[in-house]
C-alpha positions as CSV (number, residue, x, y, z in Angstrom):
1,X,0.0,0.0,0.0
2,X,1.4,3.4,-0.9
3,X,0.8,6.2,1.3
4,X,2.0,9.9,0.2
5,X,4.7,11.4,2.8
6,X,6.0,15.0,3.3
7,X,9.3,14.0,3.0
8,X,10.9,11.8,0.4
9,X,13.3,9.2,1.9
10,X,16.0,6.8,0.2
11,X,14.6,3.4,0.0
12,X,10.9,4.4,0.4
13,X,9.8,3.9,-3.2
14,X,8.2,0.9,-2.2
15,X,5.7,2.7,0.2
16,X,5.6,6.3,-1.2
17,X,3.7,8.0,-4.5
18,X,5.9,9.9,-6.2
19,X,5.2,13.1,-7.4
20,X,5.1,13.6,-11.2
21,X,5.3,17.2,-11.3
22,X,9.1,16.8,-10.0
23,X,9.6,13.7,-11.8
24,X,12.5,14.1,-13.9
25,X,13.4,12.0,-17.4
26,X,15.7,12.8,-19.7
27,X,13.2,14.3,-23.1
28,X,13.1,17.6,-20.8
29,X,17.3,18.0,-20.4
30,X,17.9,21.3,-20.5
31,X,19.7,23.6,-23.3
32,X,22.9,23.4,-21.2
33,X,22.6,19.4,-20.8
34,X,22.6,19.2,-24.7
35,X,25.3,22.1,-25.1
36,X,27.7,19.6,-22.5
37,X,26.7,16.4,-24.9
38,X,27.6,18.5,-27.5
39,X,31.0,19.2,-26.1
40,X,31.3,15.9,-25.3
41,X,30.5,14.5,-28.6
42,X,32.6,17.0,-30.1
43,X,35.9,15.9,-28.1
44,X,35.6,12.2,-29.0
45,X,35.0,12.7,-32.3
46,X,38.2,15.0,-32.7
47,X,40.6,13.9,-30.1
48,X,39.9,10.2,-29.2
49,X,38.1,8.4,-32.2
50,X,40.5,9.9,-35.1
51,X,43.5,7.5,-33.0
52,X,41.8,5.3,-31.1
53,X,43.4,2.3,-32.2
54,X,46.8,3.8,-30.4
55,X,44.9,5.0,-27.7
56,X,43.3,1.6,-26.6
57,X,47.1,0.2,-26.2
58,X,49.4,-0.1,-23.1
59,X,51.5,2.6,-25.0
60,X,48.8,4.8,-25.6
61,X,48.6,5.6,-21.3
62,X,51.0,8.4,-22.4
63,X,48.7,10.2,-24.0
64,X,46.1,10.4,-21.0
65,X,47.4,13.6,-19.1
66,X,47.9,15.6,-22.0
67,X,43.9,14.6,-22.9
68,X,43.1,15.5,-19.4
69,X,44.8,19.0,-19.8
70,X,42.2,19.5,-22.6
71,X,39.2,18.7,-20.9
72,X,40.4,20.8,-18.1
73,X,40.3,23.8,-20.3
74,X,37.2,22.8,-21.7
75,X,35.5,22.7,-18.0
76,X,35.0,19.2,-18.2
77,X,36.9,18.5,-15.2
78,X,34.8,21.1,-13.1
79,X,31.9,20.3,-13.5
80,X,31.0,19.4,-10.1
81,X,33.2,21.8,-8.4
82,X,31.6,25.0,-6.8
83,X,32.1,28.2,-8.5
84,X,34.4,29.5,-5.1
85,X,36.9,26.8,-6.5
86,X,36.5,27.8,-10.7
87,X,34.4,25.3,-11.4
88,X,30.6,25.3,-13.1
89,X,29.1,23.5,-10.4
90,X,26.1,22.0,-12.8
91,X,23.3,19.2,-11.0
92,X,24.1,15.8,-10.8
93,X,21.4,15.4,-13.7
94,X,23.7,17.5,-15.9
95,X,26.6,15.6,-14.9
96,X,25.3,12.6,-16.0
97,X,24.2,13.3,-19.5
98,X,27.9,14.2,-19.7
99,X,28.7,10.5,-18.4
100,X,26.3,9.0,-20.7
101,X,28.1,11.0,-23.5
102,X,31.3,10.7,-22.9
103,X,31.3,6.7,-21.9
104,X,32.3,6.0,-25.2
105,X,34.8,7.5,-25.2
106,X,37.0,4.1,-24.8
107,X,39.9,3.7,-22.2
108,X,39.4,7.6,-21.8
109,X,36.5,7.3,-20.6
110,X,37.7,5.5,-17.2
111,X,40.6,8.0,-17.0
112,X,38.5,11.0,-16.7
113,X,35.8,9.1,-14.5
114,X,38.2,8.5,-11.9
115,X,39.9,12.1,-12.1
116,X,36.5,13.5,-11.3
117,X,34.7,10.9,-9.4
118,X,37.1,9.1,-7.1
119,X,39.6,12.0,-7.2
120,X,38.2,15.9,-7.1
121,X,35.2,15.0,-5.5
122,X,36.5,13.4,-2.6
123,X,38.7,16.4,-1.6
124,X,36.1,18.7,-2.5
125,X,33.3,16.6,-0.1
126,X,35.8,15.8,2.8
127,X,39.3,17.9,2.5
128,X,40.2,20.9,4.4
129,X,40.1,24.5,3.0
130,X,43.9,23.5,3.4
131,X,43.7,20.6,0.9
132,X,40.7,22.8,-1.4
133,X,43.1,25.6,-2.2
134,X,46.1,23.4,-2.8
135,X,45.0,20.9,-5.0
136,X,41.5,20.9,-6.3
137,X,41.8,23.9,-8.6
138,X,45.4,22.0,-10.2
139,X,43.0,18.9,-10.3
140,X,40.1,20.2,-12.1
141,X,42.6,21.7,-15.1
142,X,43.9,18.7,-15.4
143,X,47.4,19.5,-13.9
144,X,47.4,16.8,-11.2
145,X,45.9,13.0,-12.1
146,X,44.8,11.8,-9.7
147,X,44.2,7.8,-8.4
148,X,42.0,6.1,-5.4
149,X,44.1,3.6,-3.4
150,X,41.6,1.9,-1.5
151,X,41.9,-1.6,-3.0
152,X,45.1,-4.2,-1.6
153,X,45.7,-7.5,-2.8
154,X,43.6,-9.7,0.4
155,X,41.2,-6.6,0.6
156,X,38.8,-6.0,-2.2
157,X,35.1,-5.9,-1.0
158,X,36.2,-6.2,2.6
159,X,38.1,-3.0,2.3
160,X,38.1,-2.1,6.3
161,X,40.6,-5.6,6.2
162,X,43.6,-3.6,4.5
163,X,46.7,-3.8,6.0
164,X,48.1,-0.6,4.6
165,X,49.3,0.9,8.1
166,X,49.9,4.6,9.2
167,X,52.0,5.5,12.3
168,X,52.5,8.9,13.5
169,X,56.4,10.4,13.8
170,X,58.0,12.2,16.2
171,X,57.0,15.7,14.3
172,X,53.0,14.7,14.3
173,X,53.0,13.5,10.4
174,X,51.8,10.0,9.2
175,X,54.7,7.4,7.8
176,X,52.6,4.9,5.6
177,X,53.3,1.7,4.3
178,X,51.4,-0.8,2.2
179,X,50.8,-2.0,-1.0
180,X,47.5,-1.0,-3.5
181,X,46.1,-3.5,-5.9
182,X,44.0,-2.1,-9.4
183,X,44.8,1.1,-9.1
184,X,43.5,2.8,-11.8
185,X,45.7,5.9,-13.5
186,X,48.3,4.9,-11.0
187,X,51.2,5.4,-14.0
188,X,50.6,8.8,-14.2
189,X,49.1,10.0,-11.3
190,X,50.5,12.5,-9.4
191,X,48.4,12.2,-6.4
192,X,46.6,9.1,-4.4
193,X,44.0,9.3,-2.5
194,X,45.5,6.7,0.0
195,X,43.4,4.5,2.7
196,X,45.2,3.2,5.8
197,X,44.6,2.7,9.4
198,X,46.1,4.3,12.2
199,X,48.5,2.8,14.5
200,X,45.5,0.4,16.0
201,X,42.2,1.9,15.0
202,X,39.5,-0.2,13.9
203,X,38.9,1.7,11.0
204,X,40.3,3.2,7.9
205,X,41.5,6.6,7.7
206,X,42.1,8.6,4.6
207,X,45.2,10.9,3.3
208,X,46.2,13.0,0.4
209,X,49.8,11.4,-0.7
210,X,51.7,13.8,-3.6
211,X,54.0,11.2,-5.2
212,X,56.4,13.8,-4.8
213,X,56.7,13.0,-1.0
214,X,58.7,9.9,-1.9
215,X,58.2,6.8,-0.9
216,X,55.7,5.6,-3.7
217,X,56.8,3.1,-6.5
218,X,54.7,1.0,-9.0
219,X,53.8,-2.1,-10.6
220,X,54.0,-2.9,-14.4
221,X,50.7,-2.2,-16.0
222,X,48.3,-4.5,-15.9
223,X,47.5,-6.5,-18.2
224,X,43.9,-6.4,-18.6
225,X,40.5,-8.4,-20.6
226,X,39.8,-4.7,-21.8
227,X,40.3,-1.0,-21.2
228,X,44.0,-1.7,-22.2
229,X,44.9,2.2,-22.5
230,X,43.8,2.9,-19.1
231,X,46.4,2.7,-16.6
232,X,46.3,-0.1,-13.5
233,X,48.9,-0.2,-11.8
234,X,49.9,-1.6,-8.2
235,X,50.9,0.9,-5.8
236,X,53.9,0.5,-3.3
237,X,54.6,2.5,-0.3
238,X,57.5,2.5,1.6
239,X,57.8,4.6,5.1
240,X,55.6,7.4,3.2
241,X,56.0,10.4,5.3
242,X,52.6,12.5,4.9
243,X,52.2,16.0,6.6
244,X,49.4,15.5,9.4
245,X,47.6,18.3,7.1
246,X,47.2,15.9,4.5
247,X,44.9,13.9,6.6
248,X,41.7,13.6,4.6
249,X,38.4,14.2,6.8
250,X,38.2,12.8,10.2
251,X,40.3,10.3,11.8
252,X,39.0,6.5,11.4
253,X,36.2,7.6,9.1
254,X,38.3,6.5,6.0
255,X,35.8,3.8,5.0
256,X,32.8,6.4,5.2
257,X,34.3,8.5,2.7
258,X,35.4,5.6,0.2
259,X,31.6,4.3,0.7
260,X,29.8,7.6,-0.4
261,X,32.5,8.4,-2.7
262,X,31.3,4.8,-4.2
263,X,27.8,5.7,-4.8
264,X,29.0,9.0,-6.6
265,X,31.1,6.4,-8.7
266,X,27.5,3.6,-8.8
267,X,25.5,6.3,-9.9
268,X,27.8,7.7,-12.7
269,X,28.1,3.9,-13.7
270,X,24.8,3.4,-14.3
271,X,25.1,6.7,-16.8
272,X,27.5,5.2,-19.0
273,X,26.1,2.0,-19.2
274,X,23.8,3.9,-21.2
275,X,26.4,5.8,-23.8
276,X,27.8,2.1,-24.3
277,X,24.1,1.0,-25.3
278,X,23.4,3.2,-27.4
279,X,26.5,2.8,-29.6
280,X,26.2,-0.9,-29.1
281,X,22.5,-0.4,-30.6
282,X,23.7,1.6,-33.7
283,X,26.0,-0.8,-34.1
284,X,23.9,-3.4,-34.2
285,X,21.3,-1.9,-36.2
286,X,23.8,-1.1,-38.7
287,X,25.4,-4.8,-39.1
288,X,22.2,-6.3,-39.1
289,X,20.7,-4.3,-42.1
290,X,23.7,-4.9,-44.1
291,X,24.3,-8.3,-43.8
292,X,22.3,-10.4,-45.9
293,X,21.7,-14.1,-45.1
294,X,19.3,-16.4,-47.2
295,X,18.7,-13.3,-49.8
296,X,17.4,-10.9,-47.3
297,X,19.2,-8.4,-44.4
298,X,19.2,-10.2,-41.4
299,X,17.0,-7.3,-39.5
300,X,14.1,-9.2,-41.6
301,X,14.6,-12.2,-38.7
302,X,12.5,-12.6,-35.7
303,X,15.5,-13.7,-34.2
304,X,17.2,-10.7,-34.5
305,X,14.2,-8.1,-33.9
306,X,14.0,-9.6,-30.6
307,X,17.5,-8.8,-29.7
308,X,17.5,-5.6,-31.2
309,X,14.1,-5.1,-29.4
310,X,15.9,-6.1,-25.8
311,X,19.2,-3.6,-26.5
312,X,16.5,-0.7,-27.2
313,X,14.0,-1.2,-24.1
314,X,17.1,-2.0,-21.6
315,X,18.3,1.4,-22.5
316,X,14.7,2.9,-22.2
317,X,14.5,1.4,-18.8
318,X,18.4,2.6,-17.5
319,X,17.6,6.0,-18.4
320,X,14.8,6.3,-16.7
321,X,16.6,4.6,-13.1
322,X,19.4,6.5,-13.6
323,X,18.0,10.1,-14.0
324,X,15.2,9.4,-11.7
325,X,17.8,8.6,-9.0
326,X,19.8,12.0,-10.1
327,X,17.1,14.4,-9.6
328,X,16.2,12.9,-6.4
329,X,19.6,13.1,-4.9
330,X,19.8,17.0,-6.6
331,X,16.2,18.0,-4.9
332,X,17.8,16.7,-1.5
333,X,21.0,18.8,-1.9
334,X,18.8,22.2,-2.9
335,X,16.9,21.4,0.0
336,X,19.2,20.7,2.5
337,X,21.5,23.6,1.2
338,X,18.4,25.9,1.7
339,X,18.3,25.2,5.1
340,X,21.5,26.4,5.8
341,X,23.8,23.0,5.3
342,X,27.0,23.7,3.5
343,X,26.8,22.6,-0.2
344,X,29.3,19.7,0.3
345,X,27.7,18.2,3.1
346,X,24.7,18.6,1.8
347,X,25.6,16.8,-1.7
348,X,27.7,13.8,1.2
349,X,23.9,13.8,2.8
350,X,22.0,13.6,-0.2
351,X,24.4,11.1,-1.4
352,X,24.0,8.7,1.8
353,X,20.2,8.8,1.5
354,X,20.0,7.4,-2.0
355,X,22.7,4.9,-1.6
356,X,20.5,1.9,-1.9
357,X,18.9,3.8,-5.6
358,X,22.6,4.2,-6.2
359,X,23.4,0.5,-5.9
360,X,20.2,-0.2,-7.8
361,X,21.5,1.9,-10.6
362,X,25.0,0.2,-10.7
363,X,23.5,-3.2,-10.8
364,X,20.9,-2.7,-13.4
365,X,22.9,-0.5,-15.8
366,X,26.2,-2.9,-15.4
367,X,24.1,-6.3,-16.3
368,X,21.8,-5.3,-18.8
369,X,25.3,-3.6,-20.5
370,X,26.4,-7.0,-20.3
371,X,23.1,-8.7,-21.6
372,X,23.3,-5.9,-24.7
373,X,26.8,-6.0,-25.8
374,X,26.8,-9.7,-25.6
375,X,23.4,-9.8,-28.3
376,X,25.5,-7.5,-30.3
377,X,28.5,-9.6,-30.5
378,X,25.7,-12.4,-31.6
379,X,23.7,-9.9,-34.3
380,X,27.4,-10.0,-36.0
381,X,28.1,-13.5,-35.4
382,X,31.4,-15.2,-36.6
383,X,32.7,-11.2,-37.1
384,X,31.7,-10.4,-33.4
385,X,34.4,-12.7,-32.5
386,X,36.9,-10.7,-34.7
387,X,39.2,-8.2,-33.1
388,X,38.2,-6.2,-36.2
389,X,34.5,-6.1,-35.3
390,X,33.4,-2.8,-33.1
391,X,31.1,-5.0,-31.0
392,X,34.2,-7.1,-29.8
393,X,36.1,-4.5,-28.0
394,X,32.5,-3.4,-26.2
395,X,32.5,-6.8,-25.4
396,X,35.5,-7.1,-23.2
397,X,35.5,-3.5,-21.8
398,X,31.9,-3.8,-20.5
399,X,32.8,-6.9,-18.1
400,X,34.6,-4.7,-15.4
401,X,31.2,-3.3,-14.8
402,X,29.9,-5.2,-12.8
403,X,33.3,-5.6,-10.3
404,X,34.1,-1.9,-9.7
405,X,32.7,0.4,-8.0
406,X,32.0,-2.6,-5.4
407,X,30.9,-5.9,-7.1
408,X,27.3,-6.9,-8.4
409,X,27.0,-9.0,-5.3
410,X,28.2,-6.7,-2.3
411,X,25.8,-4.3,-4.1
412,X,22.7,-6.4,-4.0
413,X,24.0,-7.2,-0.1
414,X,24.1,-2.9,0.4
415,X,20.3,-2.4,-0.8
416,X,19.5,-5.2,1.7
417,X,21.5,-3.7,4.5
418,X,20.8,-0.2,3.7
419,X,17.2,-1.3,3.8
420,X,17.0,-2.7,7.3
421,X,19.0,-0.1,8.7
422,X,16.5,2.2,7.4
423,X,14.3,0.3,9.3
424,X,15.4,-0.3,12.5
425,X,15.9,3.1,12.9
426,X,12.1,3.7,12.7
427,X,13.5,6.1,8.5
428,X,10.9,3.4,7.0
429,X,7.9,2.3,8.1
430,X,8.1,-1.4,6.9
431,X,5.8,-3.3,9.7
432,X,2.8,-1.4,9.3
433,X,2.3,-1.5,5.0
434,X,3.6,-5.6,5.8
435,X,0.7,-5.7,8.7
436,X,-2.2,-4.2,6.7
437,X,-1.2,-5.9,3.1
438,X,-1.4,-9.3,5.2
439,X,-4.5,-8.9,6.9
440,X,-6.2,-8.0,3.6
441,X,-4.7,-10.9,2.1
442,X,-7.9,-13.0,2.0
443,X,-9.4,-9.9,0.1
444,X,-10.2,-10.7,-4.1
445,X,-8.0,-8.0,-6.5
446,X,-9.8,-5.8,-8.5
447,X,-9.5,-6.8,-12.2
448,X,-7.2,-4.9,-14.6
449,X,-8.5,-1.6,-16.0
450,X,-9.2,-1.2,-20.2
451,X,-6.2,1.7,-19.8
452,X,-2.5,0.6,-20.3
453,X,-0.9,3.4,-17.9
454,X,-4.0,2.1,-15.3
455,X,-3.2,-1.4,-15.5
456,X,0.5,-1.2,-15.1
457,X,0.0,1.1,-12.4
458,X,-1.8,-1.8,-10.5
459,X,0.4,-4.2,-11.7
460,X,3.4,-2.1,-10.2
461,X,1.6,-1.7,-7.2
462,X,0.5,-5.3,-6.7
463,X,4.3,-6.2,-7.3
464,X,4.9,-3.6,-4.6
465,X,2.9,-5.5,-2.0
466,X,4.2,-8.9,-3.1
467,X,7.6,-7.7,-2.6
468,X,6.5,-6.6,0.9
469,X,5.1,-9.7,2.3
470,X,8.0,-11.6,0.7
471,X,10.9,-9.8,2.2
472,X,8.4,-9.4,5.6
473,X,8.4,-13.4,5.5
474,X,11.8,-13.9,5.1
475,X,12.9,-11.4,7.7
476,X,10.3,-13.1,10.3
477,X,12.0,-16.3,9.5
478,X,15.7,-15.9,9.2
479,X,15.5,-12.6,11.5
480,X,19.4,-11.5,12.3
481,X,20.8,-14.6,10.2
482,X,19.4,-12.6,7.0
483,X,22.6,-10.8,6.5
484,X,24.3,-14.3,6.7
485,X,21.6,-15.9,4.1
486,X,23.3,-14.1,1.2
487,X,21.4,-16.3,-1.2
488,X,18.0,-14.8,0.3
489,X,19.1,-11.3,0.4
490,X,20.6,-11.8,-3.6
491,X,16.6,-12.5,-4.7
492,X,15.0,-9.8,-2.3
493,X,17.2,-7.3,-3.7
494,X,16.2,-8.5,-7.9
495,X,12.6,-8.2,-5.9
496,X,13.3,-4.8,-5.0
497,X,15.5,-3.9,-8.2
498,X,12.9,-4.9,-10.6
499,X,10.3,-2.7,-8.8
500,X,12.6,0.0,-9.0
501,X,12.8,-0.6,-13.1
502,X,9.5,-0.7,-13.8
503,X,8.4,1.8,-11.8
504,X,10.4,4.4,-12.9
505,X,9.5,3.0,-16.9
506,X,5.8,3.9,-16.0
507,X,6.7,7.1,-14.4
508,X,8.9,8.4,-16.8
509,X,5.4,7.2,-19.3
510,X,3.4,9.0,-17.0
511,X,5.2,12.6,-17.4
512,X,5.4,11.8,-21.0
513,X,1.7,11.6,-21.0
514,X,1.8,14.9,-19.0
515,X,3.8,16.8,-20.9
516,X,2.3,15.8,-24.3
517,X,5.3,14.0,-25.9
518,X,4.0,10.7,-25.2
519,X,4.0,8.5,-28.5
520,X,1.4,5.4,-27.4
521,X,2.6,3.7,-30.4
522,X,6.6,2.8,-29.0
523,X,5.8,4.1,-25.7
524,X,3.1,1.5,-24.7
525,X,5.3,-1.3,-26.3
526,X,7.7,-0.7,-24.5
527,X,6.1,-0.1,-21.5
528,X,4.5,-3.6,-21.8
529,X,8.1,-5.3,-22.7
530,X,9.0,-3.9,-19.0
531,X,6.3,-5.5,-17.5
532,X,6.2,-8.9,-18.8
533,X,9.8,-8.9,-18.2
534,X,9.7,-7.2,-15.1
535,X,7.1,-10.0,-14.3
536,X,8.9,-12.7,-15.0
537,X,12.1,-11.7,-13.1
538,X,10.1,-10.9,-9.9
539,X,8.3,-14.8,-10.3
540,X,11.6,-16.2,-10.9
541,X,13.1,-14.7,-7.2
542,X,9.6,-15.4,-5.6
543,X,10.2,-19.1,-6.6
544,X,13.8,-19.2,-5.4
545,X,13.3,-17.6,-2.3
546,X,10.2,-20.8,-1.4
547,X,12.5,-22.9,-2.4
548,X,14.8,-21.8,0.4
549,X,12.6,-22.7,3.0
550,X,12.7,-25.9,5.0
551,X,9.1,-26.7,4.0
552,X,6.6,-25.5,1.5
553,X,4.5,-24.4,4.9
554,X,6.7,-21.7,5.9
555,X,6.4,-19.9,3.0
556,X,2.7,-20.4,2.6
557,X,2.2,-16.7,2.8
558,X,4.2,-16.0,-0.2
559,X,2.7,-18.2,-2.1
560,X,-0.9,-16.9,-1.1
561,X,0.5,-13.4,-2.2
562,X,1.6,-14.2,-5.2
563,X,-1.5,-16.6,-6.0
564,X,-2.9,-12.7,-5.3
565,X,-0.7,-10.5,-7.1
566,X,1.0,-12.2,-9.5
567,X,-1.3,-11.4,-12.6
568,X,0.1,-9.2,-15.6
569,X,-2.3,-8.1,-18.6
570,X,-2.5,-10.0,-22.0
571,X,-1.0,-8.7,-24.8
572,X,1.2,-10.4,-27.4
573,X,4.6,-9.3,-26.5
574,X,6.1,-10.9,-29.5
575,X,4.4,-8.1,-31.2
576,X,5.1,-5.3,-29.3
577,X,8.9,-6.3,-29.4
578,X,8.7,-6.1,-33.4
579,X,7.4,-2.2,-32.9
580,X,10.0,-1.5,-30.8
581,X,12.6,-2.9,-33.7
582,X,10.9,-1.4,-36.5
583,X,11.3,2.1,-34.3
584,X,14.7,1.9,-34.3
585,X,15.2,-0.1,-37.6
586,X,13.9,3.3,-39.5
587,X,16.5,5.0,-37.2
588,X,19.2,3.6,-38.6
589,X,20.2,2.5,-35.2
590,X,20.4,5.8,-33.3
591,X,18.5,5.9,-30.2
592,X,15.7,9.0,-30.3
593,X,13.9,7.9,-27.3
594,X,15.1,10.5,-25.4
C-alpha cells in the first residue's frame, strides 16, 4: 500500500507515490545538458576516435594527461566543483548526461571518471580549506591525475581488512606503508588518494599522498581483458611520510568516505552503461541491415528483432533509473542547502540517503550492459568474435562493470543492509504497510483496467505489496541470520530492483503523458516489454526464495500473495517487441527515445 509522505526518503519507493510534477526524465534536459553532450560529442570525435586504435594500447597511457589537460580547459573536469573553486558547479542530472556521452569515449573514458569521481570530489566533499586551495583547482585543469588507493591484494570488498598501516612520527606527520592492488591511473598520477589505518584503529583513515613525497613506487601495468589504455597499476609505499595536514576528513572515518564516494562512482556507472548501449544499438542496427543471409538483411529475422528489441527497451529502462535517482539526490542537496547546510555536506547527505537507488543503478545498468553488448557480438556472429568487429572491444570492456565500483554482489548485499538499517531506525515504516497488506490478504484484487498506464499502475503496485510480504516473510523467518543468508538477500534485492525498473519505466510514461510527448505507439510497447519482463524476473526470485525454505509451509504466505498479485495483462509481447525494432530499424540504429 502506498501512502503519500511530506518527505521523500532513500529506499521508500516501495511505500511512497511519487510526485510527477518533479519527476524528472531525460526528453526535458535542459539547453545546457545538450550544449555539454555536444562538447562531449565534439571531443571524442576529434581527439579520441581519429587514434583510437593507439589510444586503446598499453602505449597509448601516455597520451592520458595531455587529454586531461584539454578537458580541463574545456570545464569538463569542473563540472562538479563550486564556482568559489572555478568550477561550473552543474546538477548531478547534468553531470550525468555528460557520463552517458562521454562513456564512449574508450579507455578515456575511465581516465577521466576517476579524475572527477574518485579524485576531485572526494577532496572537494571531505578535505580541508587546506587541501581545497592546494589541490582541487590543479586537479580540475587537469594538472594533477589523480588515483583512489583503496583496494590491496587480500582486501577488495572487505576493504576495512587492509593492512596498509599509518604511524605517526616524532614531528606529528603520518609514515605509511602498504601496497594498493588495481589502481587505476596509477602510472601517471601525481596524487593518491590513500586509505590506511592508524596505529591500531579499527577503521580506515584517509590521506592525500603527492608522489612527490617519496616513498611511492609501481607495478607494471596490468594487463587487462579490456580497457587496455587505461592505466592499473599496483601501488607501493615504503615509510611514506605524509604531513598530518594531508589527513583527509576525520580520523577512522576512512571507509565512510570511500563508501559515499562509491555511490557518486555507482550512480555515474549506471550513466555510461547507457552511452555504451546506445552505440552498441547503432551498431547493431547497422550490421544487421547490411548483412544479408538467405537473400534478405538479417533485420528481416524474428530472431534478430528480438535482440535488437531487448538492446532498445534495456536502454529505455536505464535511463529512466538512472536520472530518476539523479534528480532525487539533486532535490535533496537544494533542499538541505536551503536550510543552511553547507553545499558539500549537503551533496555527502543527499548522497548517503539514496545509496540503496545508487546501488540499484550500478547493478541494473552494469548487467543489462552485459546482456546488450553480448546480443550485439551475436547480431554480428562469426565477425563479433573478430578483433576487427566494433562489438568485440564493447565486449571485453563492458565486463569490469559489474566488479568496480563494489561488485554486483556486495551491491545487492548494500540495498539489503541499507534497507533494514533504514528500518530499524524507525527512516521506513516497513511493519505497518507488511501488517495491513497481510490482513487483507484473504481480500479478491480488482480486475485490470481497459487503460495501459491504469493497468501497469496496479500491476506495479501489486508487485509492490508482493515484494513486501515476501521480504516481511523472510525477515520473520531468518531474522538476524538474513545478512548471513546471502542467497535470500541476492533475490530480495532483484525483488526490489525490478520494482525500482518498472516503476520508474511507468513514471517516466506518466510525465510523458503529461507533458504531451507521449508517443502510445513505442511508448506502450515498451512499457508492456517492461512489464512482462519485469514479471517474470520478480516470479523467478519469488520461486527461489520458497525454495529456500525448509518446508513449503513456511512460505505459505508467499505463495498466497503471489496466488494474489501475481497477474500481468495480455498482450502479445512478440508483437510489441517487433514495434520497438521497427522504431529503431527506420532510425538507422540511433536511439531518439530521449
Amino acid at each position: 500500500m502506498n501512502t503519500a509522505v511530506d518527505t521523500k526518503k532513500g529506499g521508500a519507493f516501495l511505500f511512497q507515490n511519487e510526485n510527477l510534477d518533479t519527476f524528472y526524465i531525460p526528453e526535458i534536459k535542459s539547453q545546457e545538458s545538450e550544449m555539454i553532450q555536444e562538447s562531449a560529442k565534439q571531443f571524442l570525435k576529434t581527439e579520441i576516435e581519429t587514434r583510437k586504435e593507439e589510444l586503446e594500447t598499453v602505449s597509448g597511457i601516455e597520451e592520458t594527461p595531455e587529454l586531461l589537460k584539454k578537458c580541463g580547459e574545456l570545464g569538463f573536469l569542473g563540472l562538479e566543483v563550486s564556482e568559489e573553486y572555478g568550477g561550473i558547479n552543474v546538477s548531478l542530472k547534468e553531470v550525468l548526461h555528460f557520463v552517458e556521452a562521454f562513456s564512449k569515449g574508450h579507455s578515456f573514458a575511465g581516465a577521466i571518471g576517476v579524475q572527477t569521481s574518485i579524485g576531485i570530489a572526494p577532496v572537494l566533499l571531505y578535505g580541508s580549506e587546506f587541501l581545497k586551495e592546494k589541490y582541487v583547482a590543479k586537479m580540475m585543469q587537469g594538472e594533477l591525475i589523480s588515483a583512489f588507493a583503496l583496494t590491496e591484494p587480500n582486501a577488495g570488498s572487505d576493504a576495512n581488512s587492509g593492512k596498509t598501516l599509518a604511524t605517526i612520527n616524532e614531528n606529528g606527520d603520518y609514515v605509511i606503508s602498504g601496497q594498493k592492488a588495481w589502481i587505476s591511473n596509477a602510472g601517471i598520477a601525481d596524487i593518491f588518494i590513500v586509505f590506511a589505518k592508524i596505529e591500531d584503529d579499527k577503521n580506515l583513515s584517509a590521506f592525500v599522498v603527492d608522489k612527490d613525497f617519496g616513498g611511492i613506487s609501481l607495478g607494471p601495468e596490468e594487463k587487462k581483458m579490456g580497457l587496455s589504455g587505461w592505466s592499473t597499476r599496483q601501488v607501493f609505499l615504503e615509510k611514506t611520510v605524509v604531513p598530518a595536514t594531508h589527513l583527509l576528513g576525520e580520523r577512522n572515518k576512512g571507509l565512510k568516505i570511500a563508501l559515499n564516494t562509491l555511490n557518486t562512482g555507482r550512480i555515474k556507472l549506471g550513466a555510461s552503461c547507457i552511452g555504451i548501449g546506445k552505440k552498441a544499438l547503432l551498431h547493431s542496427v547497422e550490421y544487421a541491415l547490411q548483412r544479408e543471409q538467405f537473400k534478405k538483411p538479417i533485420i528481416d529475422f524474428g530472431a534478430i528483432r528480438e535482440k535488437i528489441s531487448k538492446i532498445t527497451t534495456n536502454i529505455f529502462v536505464n535511463e529512466a533509473i538512472v536520472y530518476r535517482v539523479a534528480n532525487d539526490i539533486d532535490m535533496l542537496t537544494d533542499e538541505l542547502a536551503g536550510n543552511g547546510m553547507a553545499f558539500s555536506n549537503a551533496k555527502i547527505e543527499a548522497l548517503k540517503e539514496y545509496s540503496i537507488e545508487c546501488a540499484i543503478a550500478k547493478v541494473y545498468g552494469s548487467e543489462v550492459q552485459d546482456t546488450i553488448v553480448d546480443e550485439s557480438v551475436q547480431i554480428y556472429g562469426g565477425m563479433g568474435f573478430s578483433a576487427e568487429s566494433p562489438v568485440e572491444h564493447l565486449y571485453r570492456s563492458a565486463r569490469i562493470s559489474r566488479i568496480f565500483e563494489g561488485t554486483n554482489e556486495i551491491n545487492r548485499l548494500v540495498i539489503i543492509k541499507e534497507f533494514l538499517k533504514k528500518g530499524m531506525k524507525g527512516e521506513l515504516d516497513f511493519f505497518s504497510p507488511y501488517t495491513q497488506i497481510t490482513s487483507g490478504l484473504s481480500n479478491p484484487i480488482e480486475s485490470f483496467s481497459a487503460d495501459v498506464i491504469e493497468q501497469y499502475e496496479q500491476v506495479v503496485q501489486n508487485l509492490k505489496d508482493l515484494t513486501v510480504i515476501t521480504s516481511g516473510v523472510c525477515m520473520q523467518t531468518f531474522m538476524a541470520e538474513l545478512a548471513e543468508e546471502q542467497e535470500i538477500s541476492m533475490h530480495i534485492a532483484d525483488l526490489l530492483i525490478n520494482v525500482y525498473a518498472l516503476e520508474s519505466v511507468l513514471l517516466r510514461i506518466k510525465k510523458l503523458q503529461k507533458i504531451g510527448k507521449l508517443d502510445t505507439s513505442i511508448h506502450y510497447a515498451i512499457l508492456k516489454i517492461v512489464g512482462f519482463d519485469s514479471f517474470n524476473s520478480v516470479e523467478n526470485s519469488i520461486k527461489n526464495l520458497v525454495a529456500s525454505f525448509d518446508n513449503e509451509k513456511d512460505a505459505e504466505i508467499i505463495n498466497s500473495a503471489f496466488k494474489k498479485y501475481g497477474h500481468l495483462p495480455h498482450y502479445n509481447i512478440k508483437n510489441e517487441r517487433r514495434t520497438v525494432c521497427s522504431f529503431v530499424q527506420d532510425t538507422k540504429g540511433v536511439y531518439s527515445l530521449n
